[in-house]
C-alpha positions in Angstrom: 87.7 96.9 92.4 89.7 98.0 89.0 90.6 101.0 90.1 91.6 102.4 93.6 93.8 105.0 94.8 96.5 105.0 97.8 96.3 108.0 99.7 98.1 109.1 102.9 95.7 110.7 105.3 98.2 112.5 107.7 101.6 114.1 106.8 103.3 111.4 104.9 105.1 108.5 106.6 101.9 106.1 107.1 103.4 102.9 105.7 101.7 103.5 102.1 104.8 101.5 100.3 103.9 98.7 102.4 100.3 98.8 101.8 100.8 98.9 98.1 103.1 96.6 97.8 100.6 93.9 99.5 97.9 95.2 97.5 99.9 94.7 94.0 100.3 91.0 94.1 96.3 91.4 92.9 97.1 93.9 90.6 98.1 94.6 87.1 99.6 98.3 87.1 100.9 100.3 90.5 100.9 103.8 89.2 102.5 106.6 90.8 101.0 109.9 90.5 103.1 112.6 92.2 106.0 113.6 93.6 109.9 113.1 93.6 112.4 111.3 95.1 111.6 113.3 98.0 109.7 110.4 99.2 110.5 107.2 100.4 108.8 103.9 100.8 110.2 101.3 102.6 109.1 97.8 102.0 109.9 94.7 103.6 109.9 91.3 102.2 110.8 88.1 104.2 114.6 89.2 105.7 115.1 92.4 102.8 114.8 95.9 103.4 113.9 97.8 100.2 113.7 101.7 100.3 112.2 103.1 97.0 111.9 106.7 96.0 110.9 106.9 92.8 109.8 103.0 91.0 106.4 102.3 92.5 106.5 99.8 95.4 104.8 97.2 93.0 108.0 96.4 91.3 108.6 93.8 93.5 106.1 91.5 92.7 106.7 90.0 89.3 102.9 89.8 87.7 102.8 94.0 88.6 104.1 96.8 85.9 105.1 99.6 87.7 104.7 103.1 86.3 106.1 106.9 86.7 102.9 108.8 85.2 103.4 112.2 84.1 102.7 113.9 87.4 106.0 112.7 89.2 109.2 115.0 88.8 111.9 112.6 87.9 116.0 112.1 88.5 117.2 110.6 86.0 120.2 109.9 88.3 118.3 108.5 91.6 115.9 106.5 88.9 118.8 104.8 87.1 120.8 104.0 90.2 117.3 102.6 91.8 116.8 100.9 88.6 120.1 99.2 89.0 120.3 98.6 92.5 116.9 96.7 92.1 118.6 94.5 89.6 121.3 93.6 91.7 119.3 92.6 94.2 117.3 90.0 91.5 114.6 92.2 91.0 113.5 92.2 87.4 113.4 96.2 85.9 112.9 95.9 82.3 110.6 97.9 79.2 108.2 95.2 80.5 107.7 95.6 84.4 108.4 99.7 84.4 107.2 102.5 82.4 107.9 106.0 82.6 105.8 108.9 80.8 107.2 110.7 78.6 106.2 113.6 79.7 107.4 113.5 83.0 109.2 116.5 84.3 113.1 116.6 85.2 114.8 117.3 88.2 117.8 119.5 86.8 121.1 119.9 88.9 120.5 124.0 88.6 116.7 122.7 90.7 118.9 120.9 93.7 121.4 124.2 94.0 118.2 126.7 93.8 116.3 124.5 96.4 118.8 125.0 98.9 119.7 128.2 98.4 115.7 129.0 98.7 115.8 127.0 102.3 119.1 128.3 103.4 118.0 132.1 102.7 114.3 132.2 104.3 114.3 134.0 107.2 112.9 132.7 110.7 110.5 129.8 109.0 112.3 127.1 107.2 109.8 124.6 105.2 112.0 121.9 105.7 113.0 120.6 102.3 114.8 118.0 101.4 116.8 119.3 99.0 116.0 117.6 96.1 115.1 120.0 94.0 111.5 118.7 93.6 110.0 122.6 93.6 111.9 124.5 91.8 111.3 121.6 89.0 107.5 121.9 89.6 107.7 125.7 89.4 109.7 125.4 85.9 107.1 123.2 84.9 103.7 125.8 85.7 106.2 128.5 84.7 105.9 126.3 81.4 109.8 126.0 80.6 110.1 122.9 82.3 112.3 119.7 80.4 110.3 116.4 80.5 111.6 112.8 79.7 111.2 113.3 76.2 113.4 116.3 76.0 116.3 113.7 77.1 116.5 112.9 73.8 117.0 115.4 71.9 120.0 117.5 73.2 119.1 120.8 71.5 115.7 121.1 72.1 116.7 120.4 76.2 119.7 123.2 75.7 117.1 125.3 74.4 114.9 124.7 77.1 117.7 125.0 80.0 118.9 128.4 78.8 115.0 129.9 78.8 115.8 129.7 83.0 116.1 133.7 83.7 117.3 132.6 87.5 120.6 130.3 86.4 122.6 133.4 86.2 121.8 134.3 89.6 123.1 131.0 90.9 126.2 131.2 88.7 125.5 129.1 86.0 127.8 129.4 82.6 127.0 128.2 79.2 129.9 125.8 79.4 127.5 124.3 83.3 124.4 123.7 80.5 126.5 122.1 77.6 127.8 119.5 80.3 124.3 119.0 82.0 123.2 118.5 78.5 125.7 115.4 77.5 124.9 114.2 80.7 121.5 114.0 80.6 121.2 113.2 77.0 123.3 109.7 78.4 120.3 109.2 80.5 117.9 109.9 78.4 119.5 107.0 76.0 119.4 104.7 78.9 116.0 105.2 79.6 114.5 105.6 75.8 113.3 101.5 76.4 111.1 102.8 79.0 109.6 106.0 78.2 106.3 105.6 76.8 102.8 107.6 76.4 101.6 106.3 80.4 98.3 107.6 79.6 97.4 105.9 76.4 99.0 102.5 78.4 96.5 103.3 81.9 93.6 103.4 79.6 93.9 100.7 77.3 94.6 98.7 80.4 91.5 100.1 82.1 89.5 99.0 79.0 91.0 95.6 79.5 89.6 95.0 83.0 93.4 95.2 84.2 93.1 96.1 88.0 94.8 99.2 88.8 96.2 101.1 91.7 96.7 105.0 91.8 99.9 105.4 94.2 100.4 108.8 96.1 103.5 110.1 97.7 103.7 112.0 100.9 100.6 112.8 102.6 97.6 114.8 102.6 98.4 117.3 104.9 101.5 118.1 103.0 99.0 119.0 99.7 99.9 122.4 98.3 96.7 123.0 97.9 94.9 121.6 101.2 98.1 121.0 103.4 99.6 123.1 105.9 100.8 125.9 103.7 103.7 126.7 103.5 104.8 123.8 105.4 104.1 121.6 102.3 105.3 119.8 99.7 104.9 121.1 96.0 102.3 118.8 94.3 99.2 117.5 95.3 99.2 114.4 97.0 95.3 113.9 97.8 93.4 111.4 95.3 91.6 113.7 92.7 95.1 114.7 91.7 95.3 110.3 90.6 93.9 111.9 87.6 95.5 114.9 86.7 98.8 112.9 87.4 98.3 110.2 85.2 95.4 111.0 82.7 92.6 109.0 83.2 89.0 110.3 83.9 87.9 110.5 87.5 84.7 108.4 86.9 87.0 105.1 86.0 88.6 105.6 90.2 86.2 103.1 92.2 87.6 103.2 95.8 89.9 105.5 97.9 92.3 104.2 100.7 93.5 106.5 103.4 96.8 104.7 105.1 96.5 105.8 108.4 99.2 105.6 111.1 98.0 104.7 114.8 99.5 107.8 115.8 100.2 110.4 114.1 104.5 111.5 112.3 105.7 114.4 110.7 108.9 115.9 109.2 110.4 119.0 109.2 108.6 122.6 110.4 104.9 123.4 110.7 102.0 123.4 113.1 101.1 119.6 114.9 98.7 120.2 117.7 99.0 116.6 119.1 103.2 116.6 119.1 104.4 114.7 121.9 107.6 116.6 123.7 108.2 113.5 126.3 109.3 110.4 127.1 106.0 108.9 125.2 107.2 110.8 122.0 110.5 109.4 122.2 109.0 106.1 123.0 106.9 106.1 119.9 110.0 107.3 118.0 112.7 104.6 118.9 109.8 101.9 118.6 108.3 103.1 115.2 111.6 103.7 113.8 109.9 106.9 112.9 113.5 108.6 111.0 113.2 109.5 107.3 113.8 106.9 104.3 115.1 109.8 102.3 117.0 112.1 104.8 116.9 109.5 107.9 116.0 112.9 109.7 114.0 111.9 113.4 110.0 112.8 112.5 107.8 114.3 115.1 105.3 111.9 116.9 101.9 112.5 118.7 98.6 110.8 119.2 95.9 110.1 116.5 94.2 113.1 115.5 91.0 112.7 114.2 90.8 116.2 113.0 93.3 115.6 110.7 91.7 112.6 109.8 88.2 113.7 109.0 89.3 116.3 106.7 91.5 114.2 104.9 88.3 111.7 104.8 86.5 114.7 103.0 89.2 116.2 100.7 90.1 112.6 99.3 86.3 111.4 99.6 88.0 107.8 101.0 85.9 105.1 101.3 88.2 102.9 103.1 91.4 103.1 106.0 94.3 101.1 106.4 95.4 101.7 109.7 99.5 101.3 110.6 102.1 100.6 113.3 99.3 99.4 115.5 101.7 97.3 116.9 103.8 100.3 117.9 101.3 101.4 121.1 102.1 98.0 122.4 103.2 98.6 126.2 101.1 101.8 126.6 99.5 101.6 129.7 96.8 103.9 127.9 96.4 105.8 124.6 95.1 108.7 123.4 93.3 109.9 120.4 92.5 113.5 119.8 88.8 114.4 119.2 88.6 117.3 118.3 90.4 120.9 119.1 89.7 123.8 121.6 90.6 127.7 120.2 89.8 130.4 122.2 87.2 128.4 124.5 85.6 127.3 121.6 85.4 123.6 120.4 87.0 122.8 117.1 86.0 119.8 115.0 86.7 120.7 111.7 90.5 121.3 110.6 91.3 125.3 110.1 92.5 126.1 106.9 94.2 129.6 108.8 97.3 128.5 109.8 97.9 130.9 112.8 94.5 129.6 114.2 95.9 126.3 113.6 99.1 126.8 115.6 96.9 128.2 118.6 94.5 124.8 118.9 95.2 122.3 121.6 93.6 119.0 121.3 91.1 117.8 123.5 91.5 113.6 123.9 89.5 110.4 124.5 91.5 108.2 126.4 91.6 104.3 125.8 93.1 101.6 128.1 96.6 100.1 126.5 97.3 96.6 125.9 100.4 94.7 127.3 100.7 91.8 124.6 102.6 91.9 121.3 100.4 92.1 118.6 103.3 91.9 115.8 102.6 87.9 114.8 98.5 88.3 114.8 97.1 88.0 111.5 93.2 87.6 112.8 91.1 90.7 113.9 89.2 88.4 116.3 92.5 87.4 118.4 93.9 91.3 119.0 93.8 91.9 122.8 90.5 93.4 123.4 91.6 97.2 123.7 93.3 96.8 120.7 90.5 95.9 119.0 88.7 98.8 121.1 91.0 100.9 119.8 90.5 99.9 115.9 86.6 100.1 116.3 86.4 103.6 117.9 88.4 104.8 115.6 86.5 103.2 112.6 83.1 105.0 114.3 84.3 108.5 115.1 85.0 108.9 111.4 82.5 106.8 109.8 84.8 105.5 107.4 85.1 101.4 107.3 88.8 100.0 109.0 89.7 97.8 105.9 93.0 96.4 106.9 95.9 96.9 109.9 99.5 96.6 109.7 101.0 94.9 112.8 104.3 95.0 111.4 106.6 96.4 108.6 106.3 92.5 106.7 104.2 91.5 104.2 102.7 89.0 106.6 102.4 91.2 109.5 98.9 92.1 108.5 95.4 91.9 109.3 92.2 91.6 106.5 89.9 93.0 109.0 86.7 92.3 106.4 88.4 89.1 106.3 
């Protein structure tokens, strides 16, 4: 397949930077589509930890480019530190292994202050943000006085394009704030000249090639602004028709879909999440998962699978494959759960409700499997999981239709199973 985006089928969190990273040692180009550094992948590779935020998780394997397509909203700070921190660690980040568009947007400082200052003054309903400043940059950039990567270079133009932000007074910003953001960012944008480039042109003409490609998403769907929980979203659109869009290819050269899935199902920050687990098992699942953010470290929310959430994410990304994660994490449960479908107001509720108060109101109804005592971390064959493990995999794979392509045992490379295989 030349062509295939990554998608995360819950609220973020599924493993996806693993996923891809296994995936791009038979690829070309890993291209990320959307987002900030508000997310965070953690990959794990023999005894390293790597936590990425902005470079694409196929940056570390050698034979992979990795690119920032012109959907992302970019730090030139976190990016260069990343960039350098990689290098440290052996990893090779050159003009030849990472690209950035060039018309990628910026995270400014003014975006980080306005962010908080948004969260800290909403009343009764916080989003949970993380601060970043990734939607106040996205807003500049629909509001169409937004400075992209190519704007670095050219210190006027981006003073010019700073001052046309009507809100910086209201945040106390002075003329003397911009002229120093300027020289500062005009130093990054030198530092990164060797890597900005036209992304699109390069996708393409690697396309045309027969170069194999993935479409890397961050977050999750559930946290799309468009068919997420909103508000209780991020501020792009993580589902897969937005691979194109965010990169600038056509939508007939995608040839396959993957939804990473999580066992069970995380989330972070506020918002409806029907199948939360207040208890001991939510804690369980927690301290087992290691279920705390890679960007903010804060403790996510954990409950069963919901196949509600699931099924629509199946429809609104049209995936034709799941990678299912952290199986390995229900080890030990005497039984598990997996949420069906929901009940509101006596009625039975399969498909997800796109009213958020009805939403908040549904309680799952469950099927409920037997658990599995063994440690399933070190098997790499579908054939030898403990049978209700494999129970669990197969009932999952025929509630939703949708074929169980691989399952991560583990957060290494190698803890992983080709199910097809």
């Amino acid at each position: 397949m030349s062509v295939q985006v990554i998608v995360g089928s819950q609220w973020g969190d599924e493993g996806k930077g693993k996923i891809t990273d296994i995936l791009a040692e038979k690829m070309d180009l890993v291209v990320r589509y959307q987002g900030g550094n508000n997310a965070g992948h953690t990959v794990v590779v023999g005894k390293e930890t790597f936590k990425l935020h902005h470079i694409p998780s196929g940056i570390l394997n050698d034979s992979c480019v990795s690119i920032m397509a012109n959907g992302v909203v970019l730090d030139p700070e976190v990016l260069l530190k990343e960039m350098n921190g990689l290098k440290k660690r052996g990893i090779a980040v050159n003009p030849s292994k990472f690209k950035l568009s060039s018309i990628a947007h910026v995270i400014l400082p003014f975006h980080k202050t306005l962010d908080s200052n948004q969260e800290s003054n909403r009343e009764g309903e916080k989003i949970g943000t993380t601060g970043r400043g990734i939607g106040p940059a996205y807003t500049d950039k629909i509001a169409r006085f937004g400075v992209r990567a190519m704007d670095l270079l050219k210190p006027e133009f981006l003073k010019k394009q700073i001052m046309k932000k009507s809100w910086l007074t209201g945040i106390g910003v002075t003329e003397k704030d911009i002229d120093d953001v300027v020289i500062e960012f005009h130093k990054y944008g030198k530092e990164l000249e060797p890597y900005i480039i036209d992304t699109s042109l390069y996708i393409n003409e690697a396309i045309k090639a027969g170069k194999r490609v993935i479409l890397e998403g961050a977050q999750g769907t559930m946290l799309d602004v468009d068919h997420g929980t909103y508000p209780f979203v991020t501020s792009s659109n993580p589902i897969s028709g937005a691979a194109t869009t965010g990169t600038g290819i056509g939508p007939q050269l995608i040839e396959g879909v993957m939804g990473v899935t999580k066992a069970y199902v995380t989330r972070v920050g506020e918002g409806p999440f029907p199948t939360e687990l207040l208890d001991e098992t939510g804690e369980a699942l927690r301290d087992k998962g290691g279920e705390y953010g890679t960007t903010t470290n804060r403790p996510r929310r954990c409950g069963w699978l919901d196949l509600v959430v699931l099924r629509y994410a199946i429809r609104v990304n049209g995936l034709t494959e799941i990678c299912l994660t952290k199986l390995d994490v229900l080890d030990g449960q005497e039984s598990v759960k997996i949420c069906t479908n929901y009940v509101y107001n006596n009625e039975k509720v399969e498909h997800f409700p796109l009213d958020l108060d009805v939403f908040n109101e549904c309680e799952p109804e469950y099927v409920e499997l037997p658990g599995w005592d063994e440690d399933i971390s070190k098997i790499t064959d579908f054939e030898k999981l403990p049978e209700n493990a494999k129970t669990f995999v197969d009932y999952v794979e025929q509630a939703v239709g949708v074929k169980v392509s691989m399952v991560s045992v583990g957060p290494n490379r190698v803890q992983t199973i080709f199910k097809n295989d």
